[in-house]
Every structure is written in C-alpha cells, then in structure tokens.
C-alpha positions as CSV (number, residue, x, y, z in Angstrom):
1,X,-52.6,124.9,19.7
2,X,-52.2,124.8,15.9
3,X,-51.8,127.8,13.6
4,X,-54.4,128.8,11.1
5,X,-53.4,131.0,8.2
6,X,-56.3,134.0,6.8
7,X,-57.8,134.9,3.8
8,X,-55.4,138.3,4.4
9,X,-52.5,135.8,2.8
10,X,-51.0,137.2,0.0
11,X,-48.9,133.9,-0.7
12,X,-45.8,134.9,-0.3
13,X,-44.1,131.4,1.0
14,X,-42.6,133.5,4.2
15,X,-44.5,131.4,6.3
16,X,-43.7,128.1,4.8
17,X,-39.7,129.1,4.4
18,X,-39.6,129.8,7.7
19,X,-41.7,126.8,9.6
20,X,-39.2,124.3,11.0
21,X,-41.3,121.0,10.4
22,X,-42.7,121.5,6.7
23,X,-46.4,121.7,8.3
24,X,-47.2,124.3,5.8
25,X,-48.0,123.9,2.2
26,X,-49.1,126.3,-1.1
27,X,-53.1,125.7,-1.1
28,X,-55.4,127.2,-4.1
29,X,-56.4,130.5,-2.8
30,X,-53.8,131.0,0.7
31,X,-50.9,128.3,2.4
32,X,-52.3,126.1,4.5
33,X,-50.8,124.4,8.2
34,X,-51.3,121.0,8.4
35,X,-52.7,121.0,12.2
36,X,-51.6,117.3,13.0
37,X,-47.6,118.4,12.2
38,X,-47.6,121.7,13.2
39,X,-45.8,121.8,16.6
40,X,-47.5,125.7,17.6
41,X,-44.1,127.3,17.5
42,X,-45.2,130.1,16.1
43,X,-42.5,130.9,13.3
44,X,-45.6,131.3,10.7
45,X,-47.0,134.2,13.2
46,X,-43.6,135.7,13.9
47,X,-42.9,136.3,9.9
48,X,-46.2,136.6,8.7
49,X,-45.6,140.1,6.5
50,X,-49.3,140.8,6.5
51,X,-50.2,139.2,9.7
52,X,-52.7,136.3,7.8
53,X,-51.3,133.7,10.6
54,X,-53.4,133.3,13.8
55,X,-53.7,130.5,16.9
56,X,-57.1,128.3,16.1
C-alpha cells in the first residue's frame, strides 16, 4: 500500500531525504509519492515532522 503525503506538509524535504527509492518529489503546494515506485516502507511516515504522511 502506497504512501500519500497531506495538505499538513510544510515542505521540508524530510520525507524525500529519507525515502530509499527516490519515489518522492517537490510538487507545487506539498511533496508528492510516486505510488508506482514507492515500495510502502514507510520511511516518509517514520520522519514525517508534522505527521502530513499517511497509507492510501
């Protein structure tokens, strides 16, 4: 199960540094996961500072 990121993202790249397959990327307003590379480990989730990172 993929990973979606909320509008509570503050952008802080946390998420991105820490995912070990690049699935997530700066979007206009919050990151976004890329659901087809994103492997559900749940790195996002587990450094999300403001806890914008939930399962879809």
């Amino acid at each position: 199960m993929a990973y979606k990121i909320t509008d509570a993202c503050v952008k802080c790249g946390t998420c991105a540094d820490n995912c070990p397959v690049e699935a997530i990327s700066e979007g206009d307003e919050v990151y976004v996961i890329d659901a087809d590379v994103c492997v559900s480990c749940g790195a996002c989730a587990d450094n999300c500072p403001v806890e914008a990172i939930v399962e879809e």
